[in-house]
MARTORMAR-377306 format. One line per field, with one value per residue (C-alpha): residue number from 1; x, y, z; residue in three letters. Coordinates in Angstrom, 2 decimals, decimal comma. Example, Ala and Ser with C-alpha at 12.3 -4.5 7.8 and 13.67 -1.06 7.14 Angstrom:
BEGIN
resi [1_2]
xx [12,30_13,67]
yy [-4,50_-1,06]
zz [7,80_7,14]
resn [ALA_SER]
***
This chain:
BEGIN
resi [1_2_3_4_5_6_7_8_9_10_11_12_13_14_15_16_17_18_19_20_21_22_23_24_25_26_27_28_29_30_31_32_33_34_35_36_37_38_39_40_41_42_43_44_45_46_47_48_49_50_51_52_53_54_55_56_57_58_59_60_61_62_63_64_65_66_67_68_69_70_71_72_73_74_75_76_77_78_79_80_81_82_83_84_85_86_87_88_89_90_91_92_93_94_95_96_97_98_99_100_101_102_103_104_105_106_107_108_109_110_111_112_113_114_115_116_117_118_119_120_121_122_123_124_125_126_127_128_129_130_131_132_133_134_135_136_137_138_139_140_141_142_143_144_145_146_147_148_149_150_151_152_153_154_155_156_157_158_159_160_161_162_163_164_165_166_167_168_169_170_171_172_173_174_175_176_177_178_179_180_181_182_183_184_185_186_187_188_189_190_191_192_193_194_195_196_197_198_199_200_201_202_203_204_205_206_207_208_209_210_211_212_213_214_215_216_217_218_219_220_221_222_223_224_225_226_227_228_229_230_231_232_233_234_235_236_237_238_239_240_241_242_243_244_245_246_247_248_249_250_251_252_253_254_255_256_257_258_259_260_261_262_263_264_265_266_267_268_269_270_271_272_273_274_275_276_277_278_279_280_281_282_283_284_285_286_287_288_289_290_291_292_293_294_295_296_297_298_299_300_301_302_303_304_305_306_307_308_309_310_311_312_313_314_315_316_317_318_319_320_321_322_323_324_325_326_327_328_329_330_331_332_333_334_335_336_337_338_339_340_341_342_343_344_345_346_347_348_349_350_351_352_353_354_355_356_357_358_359_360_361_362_363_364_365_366_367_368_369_370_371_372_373_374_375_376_377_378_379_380_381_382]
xx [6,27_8,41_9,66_13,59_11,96_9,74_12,21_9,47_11,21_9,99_11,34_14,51_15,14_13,84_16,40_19,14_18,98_20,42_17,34_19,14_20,67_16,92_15,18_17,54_16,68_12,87_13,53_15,44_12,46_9,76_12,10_11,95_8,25_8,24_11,58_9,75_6,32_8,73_11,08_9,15_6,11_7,48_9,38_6,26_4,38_7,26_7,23_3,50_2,44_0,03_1,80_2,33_3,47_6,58_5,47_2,96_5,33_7,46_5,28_4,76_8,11_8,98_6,90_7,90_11,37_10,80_9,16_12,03_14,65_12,23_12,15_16,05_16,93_15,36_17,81_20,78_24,30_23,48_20,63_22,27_24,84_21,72_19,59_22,63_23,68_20,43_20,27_23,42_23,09_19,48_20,87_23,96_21,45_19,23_22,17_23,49_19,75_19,72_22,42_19,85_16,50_16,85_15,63_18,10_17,86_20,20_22,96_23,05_21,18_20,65_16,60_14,55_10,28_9,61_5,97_5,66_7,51_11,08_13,77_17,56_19,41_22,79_21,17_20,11_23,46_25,55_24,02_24,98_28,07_29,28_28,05_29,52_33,49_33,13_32,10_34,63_37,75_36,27_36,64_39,72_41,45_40,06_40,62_44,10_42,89_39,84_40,44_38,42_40,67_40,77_36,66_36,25_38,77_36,58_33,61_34,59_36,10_32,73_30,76_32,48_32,52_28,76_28,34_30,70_29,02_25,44_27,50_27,41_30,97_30,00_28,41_31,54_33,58_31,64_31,75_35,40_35,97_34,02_35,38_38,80_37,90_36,89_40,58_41,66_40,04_41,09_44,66_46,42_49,96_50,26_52,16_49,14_47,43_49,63_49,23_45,16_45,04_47,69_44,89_41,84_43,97_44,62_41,28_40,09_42,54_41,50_37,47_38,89_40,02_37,82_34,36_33,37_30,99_33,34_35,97_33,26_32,10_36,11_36,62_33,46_34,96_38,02_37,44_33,68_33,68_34,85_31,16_27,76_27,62_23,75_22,47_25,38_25,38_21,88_22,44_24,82_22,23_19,48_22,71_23,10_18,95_18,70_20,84_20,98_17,37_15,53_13,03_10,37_8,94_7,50_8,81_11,47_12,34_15,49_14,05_11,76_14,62_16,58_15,55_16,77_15,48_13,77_16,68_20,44_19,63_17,29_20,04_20,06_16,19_17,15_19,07_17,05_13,82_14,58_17,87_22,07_20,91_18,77_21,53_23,90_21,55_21,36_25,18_24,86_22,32_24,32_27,44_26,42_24,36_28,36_30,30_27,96_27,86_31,82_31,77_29,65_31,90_35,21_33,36_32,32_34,51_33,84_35,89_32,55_30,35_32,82_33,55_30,56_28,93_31,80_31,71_28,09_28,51_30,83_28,96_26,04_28,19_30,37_26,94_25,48_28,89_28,72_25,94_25,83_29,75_28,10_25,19_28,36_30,32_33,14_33,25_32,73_28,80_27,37_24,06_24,37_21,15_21,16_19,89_16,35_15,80_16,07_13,25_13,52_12,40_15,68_17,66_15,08_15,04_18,53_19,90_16,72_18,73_21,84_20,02_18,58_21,68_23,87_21,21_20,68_24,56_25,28_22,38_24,46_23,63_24,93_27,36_26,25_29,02_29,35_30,34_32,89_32,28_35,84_35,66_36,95_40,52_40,88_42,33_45,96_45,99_46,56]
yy [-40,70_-43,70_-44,62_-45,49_-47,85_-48,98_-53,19_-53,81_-54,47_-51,18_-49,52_-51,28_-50,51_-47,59_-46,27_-48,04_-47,50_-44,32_-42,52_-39,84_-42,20_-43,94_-40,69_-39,46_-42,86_-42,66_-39,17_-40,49_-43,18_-40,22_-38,02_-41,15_-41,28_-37,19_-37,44_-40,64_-38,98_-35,98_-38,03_-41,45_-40,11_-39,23_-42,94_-44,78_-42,66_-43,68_-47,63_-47,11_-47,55_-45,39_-42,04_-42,71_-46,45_-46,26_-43,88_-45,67_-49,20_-46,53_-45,47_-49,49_-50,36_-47,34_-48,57_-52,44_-50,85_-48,64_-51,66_-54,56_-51,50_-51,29_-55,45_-55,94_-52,69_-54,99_-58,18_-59,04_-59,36_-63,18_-63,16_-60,69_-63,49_-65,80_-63,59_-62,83_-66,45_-67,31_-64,47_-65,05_-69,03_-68,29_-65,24_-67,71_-69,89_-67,87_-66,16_-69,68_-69,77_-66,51_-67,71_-70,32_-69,07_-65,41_-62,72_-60,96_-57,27_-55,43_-58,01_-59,48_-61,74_-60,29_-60,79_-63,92_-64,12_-65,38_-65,23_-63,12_-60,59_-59,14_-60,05_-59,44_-61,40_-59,63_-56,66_-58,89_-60,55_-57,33_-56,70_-60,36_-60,99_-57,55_-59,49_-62,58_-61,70_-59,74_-62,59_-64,76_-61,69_-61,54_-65,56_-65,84_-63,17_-64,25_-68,25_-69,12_-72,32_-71,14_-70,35_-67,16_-64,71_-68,12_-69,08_-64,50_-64,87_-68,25_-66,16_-63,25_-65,74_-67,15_-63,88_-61,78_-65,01_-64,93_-61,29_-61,26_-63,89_-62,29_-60,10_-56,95_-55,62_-52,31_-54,81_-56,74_-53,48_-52,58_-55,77_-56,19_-52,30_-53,21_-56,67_-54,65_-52,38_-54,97_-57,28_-53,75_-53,02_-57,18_-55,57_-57,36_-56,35_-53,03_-55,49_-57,39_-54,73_-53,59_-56,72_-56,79_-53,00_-54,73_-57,17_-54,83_-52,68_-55,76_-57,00_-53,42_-53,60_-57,32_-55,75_-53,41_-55,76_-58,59_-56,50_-54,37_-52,31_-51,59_-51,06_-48,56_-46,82_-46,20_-44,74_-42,53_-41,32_-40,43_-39,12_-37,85_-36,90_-39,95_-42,30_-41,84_-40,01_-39,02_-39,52_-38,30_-35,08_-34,92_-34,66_-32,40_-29,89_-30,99_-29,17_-26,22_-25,51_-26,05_-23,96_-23,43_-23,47_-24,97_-24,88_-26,37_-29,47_-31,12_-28,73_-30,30_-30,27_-32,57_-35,85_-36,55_-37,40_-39,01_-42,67_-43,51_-40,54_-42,77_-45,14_-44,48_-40,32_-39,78_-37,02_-35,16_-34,81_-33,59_-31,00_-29,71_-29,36_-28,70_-27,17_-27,57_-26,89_-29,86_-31,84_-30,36_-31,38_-34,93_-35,47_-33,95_-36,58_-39,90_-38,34_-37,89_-41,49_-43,22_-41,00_-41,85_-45,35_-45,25_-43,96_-46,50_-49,01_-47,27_-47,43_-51,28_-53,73_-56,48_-56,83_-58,47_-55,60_-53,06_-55,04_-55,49_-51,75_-50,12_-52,55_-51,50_-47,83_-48,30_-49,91_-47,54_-44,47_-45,71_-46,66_-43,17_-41,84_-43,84_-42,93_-39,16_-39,45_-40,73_-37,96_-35,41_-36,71_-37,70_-41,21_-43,78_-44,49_-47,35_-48,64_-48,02_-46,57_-44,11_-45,53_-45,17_-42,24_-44,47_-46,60_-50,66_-53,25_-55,10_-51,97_-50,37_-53,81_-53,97_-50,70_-51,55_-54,27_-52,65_-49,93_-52,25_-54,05_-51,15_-49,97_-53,65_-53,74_-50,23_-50,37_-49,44_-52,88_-53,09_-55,51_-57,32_-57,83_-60,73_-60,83_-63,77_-64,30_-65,83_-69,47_-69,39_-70,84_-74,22_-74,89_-74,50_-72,37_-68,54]
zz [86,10_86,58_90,12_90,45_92,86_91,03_90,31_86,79_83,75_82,12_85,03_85,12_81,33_81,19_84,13_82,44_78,68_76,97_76,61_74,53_71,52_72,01_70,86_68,13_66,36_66,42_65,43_62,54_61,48_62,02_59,71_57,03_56,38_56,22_53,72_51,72_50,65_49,78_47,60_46,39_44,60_41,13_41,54_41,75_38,92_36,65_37,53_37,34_41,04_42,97_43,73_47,76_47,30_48,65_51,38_52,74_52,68_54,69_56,87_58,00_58,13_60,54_63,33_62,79_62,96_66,04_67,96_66,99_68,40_72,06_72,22_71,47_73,62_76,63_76,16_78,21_76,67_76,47_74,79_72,54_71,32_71,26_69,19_66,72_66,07_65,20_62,87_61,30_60,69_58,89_56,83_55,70_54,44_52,73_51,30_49,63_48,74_47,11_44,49_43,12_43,71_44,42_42,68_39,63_39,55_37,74_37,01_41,07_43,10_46,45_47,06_47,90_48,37_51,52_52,35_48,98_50,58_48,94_51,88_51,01_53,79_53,72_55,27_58,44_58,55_58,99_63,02_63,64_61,72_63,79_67,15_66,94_65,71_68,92_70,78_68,72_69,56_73,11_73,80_72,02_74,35_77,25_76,75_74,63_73,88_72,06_68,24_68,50_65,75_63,34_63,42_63,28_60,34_58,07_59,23_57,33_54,16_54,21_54,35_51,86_49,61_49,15_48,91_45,95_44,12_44,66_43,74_46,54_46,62_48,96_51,56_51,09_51,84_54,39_56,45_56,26_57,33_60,45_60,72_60,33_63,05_65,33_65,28_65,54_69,05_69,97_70,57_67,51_66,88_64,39_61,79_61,42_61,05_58,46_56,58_56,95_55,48_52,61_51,74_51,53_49,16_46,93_47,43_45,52_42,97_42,23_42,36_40,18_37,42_37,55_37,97_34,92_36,46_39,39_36,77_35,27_38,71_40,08_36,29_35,87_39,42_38,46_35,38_34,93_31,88_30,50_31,30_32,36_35,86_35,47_39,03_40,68_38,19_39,34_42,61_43,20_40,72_43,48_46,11_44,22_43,82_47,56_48,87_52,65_53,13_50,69_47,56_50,28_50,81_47,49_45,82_44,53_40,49_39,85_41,76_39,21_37,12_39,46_39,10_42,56_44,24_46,98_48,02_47,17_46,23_49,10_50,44_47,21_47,36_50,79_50,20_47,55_49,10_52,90_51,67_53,55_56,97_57,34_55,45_58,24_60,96_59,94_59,54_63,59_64,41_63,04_63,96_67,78_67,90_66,40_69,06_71,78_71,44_70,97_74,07_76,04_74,07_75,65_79,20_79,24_81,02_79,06_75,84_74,03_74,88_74,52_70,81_69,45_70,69_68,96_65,80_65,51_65,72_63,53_60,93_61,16_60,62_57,87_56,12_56,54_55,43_52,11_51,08_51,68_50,10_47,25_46,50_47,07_44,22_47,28_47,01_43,60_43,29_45,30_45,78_49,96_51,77_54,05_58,03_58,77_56,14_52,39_51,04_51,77_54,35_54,47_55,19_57,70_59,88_59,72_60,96_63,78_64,85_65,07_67,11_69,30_69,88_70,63_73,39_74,52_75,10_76,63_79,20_82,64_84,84_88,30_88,95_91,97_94,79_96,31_99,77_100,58_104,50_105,82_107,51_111,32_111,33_111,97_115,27_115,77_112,20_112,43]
resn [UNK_UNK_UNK_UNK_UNK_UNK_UNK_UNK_UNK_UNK_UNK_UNK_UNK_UNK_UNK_UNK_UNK_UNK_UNK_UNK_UNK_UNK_UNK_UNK_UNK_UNK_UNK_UNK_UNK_UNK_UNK_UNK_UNK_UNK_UNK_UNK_UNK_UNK_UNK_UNK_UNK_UNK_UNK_UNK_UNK_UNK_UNK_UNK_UNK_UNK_UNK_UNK_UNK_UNK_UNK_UNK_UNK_UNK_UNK_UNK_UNK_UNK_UNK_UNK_UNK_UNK_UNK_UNK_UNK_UNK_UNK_UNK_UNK_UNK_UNK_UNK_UNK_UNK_UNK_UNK_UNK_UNK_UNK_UNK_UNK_UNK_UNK_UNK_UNK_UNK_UNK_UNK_UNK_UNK_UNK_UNK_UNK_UNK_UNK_UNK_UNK_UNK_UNK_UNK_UNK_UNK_UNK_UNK_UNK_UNK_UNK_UNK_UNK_UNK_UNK_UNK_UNK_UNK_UNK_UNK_UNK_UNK_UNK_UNK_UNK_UNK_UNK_UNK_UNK_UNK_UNK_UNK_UNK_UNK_UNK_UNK_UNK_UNK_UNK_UNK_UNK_UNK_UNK_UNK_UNK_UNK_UNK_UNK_UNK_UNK_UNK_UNK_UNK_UNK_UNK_UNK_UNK_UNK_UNK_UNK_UNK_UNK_UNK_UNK_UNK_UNK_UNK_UNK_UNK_UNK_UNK_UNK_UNK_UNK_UNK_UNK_UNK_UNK_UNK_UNK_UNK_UNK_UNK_UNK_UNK_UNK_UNK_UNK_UNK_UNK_UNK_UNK_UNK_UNK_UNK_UNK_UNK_UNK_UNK_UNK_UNK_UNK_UNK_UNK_UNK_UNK_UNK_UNK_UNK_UNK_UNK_UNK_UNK_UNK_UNK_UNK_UNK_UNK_UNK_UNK_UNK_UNK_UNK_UNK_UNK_UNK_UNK_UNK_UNK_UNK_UNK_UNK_UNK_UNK_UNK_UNK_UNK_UNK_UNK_UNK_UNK_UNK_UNK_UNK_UNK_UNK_UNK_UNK_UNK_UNK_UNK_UNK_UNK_UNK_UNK_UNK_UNK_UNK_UNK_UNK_UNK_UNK_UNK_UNK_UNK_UNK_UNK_UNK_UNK_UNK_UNK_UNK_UNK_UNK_UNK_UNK_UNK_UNK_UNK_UNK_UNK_UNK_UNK_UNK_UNK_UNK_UNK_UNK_UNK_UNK_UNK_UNK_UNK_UNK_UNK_UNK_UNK_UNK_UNK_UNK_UNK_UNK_UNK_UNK_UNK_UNK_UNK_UNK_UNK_UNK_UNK_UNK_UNK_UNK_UNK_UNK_UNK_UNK_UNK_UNK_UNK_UNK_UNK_UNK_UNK_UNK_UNK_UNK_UNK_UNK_UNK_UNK_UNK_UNK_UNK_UNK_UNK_UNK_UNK_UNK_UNK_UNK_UNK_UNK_UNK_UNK_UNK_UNK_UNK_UNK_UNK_UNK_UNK_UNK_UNK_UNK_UNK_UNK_UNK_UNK_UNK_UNK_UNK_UNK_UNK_UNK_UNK_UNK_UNK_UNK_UNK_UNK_UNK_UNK_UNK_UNK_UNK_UNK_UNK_UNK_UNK_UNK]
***
């Protein structure tokens, strides 16, 4: 038992940090090896790998991810900033890297080998772009002669610049949604508001024309029968054999035809084989960890912390959200995992940082008081 008198670290953060959201997330990464060995096997029989490949990678990234969430839960709001420049300026640079050297899967460029190991730096720079406009927002409020909204603004220019020429246009989307969000909560006028929401529209309809296979993706969306909609047409089959409870666990049929079964489809497989209720539980579980950390956002008193917590929740849900949109035929297909429960390194580390961030951020510290003792009045003053 740990002693509220007990001044340690541990005790301190362990007192301090919401225990609750803290929980729910390891739940989450437990659920993600259990979900993996379910959905991965007939993946890596097909690309000729031993059957529990995937699982087992998953089963090492979940601690790794549990453990970076624990050490980043434990840093103050400055070291937070610290932590996510440093993250940011190296992901910049290995994501100009990744345009020369990186890996080509699929038409993009979005993976480099560092140490032989497959890294795809967009996913780190999402937790730290997300930290610093708040910072940026925060500074610029606070001090008029700081150019806070301008440096957020050629942050985001930069950003979405090299995810469309990996290209990425759902990270893309993604960080300017949150980025949107974000000069949202900085108290800019509704008209400029107005204008940024005019932008992201044209920015789709530009996506739209220039990009054939988002031209291809919007269209097999609209109009189904008019393309190849094979996983998605899968899926929802893999919603309909599930039913509310289930065919039970590897027992599943329609993932092993569903190439991406491990990854992007992971909620089809799902539904399927542990059936709507579980599907139902897990839309509970993210939907409580974004409310709950939009509420420690609306009850800091700094504008950085209150920023960058609800930027983050933000960013986690709307991830979640795309991805199960996707497997229910409700939103255009895009490569998007789903947090903590969809094969990949990059993505698992990622939504760890944003994890460890929000609980780093919304840890309820006691603002010391200082008592200001009055100086005796000079003589002949009252």
């Amino acid at each position: 038992m740990i002693s509220r008198r007990d001044r340690s670290p541990f005790s301190d953060w362990w007192w301090t940090v919401d225990r609750t959201t803290l929980f729910l997330v390891l739940l989450l990464l437990a659920a993600g090896i259990v979900l993996s060995f379910a959905a991965s096997p007939p993946v890596a029989e097909r690309l000729g790998l031993s059957t529990y490949h995937f699982a087992i990678r998953q089963a090492v990234y979940a601690p790794l991810a549990a453990a970076i969430i624990l050490l980043v839960s434990f840093l103050t709001p400055r070291q937070v900033r610290r932590a996510a420049a440093f993250i940011l300026v190296v992901s910049l640079i290995l994501m100009v890297a990744v345009l020369f050297v990186g890996e080509e899967v699929k038409g993009s460029r979005r993976w480099i080998y560092i140490a032989g190991l497959s890294v795809q730096p967009s996913e780190f720079l999402k937790p730290a772009f997300i930290v610093i406009i708040s910072w940026l927002f925060a500074e610029g409020s606070k001090h008029p002669e700081v150019p806070g909204r301008l440096l957020a603004v050629i942050l985001l220019i930069i950003t979405a610049a090299l995810l469309v020429a990996e290209p990425d246009l759902g990270q893309a989307v993604l960080v300017f949604a949150v980025w949107g969000a974000v000069f949202f909560l900085a108290g800019v006028p509704l008209p400029i508001v107005g204008v940024l929401a005019g932008i992201a529209v044209a920015g789709l309809f530009g996506a739209y024309a220039m990009f054939p296979h988002v031209t291809s993706r919007i269209d097999r969306f609209i109009n189904p029968e008019g393309g190849d909609t094979y996983q998605v047409d899968v899926a929802m089959r893999s919603f309909e054999r599930g039913g509310w409870s289930g065919s039970g666990p590897g027992e599943g049929v329609m993932k092993r035809i569903l190439p991406d079964s491990h990854t992007d489809f992971v909620f089809a497989v799902i539904a399927e084989e542990f059936g709507i209720i579980l599907c139902l539980a897990l839309i509970a579980i993210f939907g409580f960890i974004v409310m709950r950390g939009l509420l420690h956002a609306l009850k800091r008193r700094q504008a950085f912390e209150r920023m960058a917590i609800a930027g983050l929740s933000i960013q986690i849900g709307l991830q979640a959200f795309i991805n199960m949109g996707v497997n229910l035929r409700l939103l255009p297909a895009k490569g998007m995992t789903l947090p903590f429960i969809s094969y990949g390194g990059s993505a698992m580390i990622s939504s760890a940082l944003v994890m460890g961030f929000i609980l780093a951020l919304s840890r309820e510290r006691v603002e010391r008081k200082v008592t200001v003792v009055p100086r005796p009045a000079a003589f002949g003053q009252v």
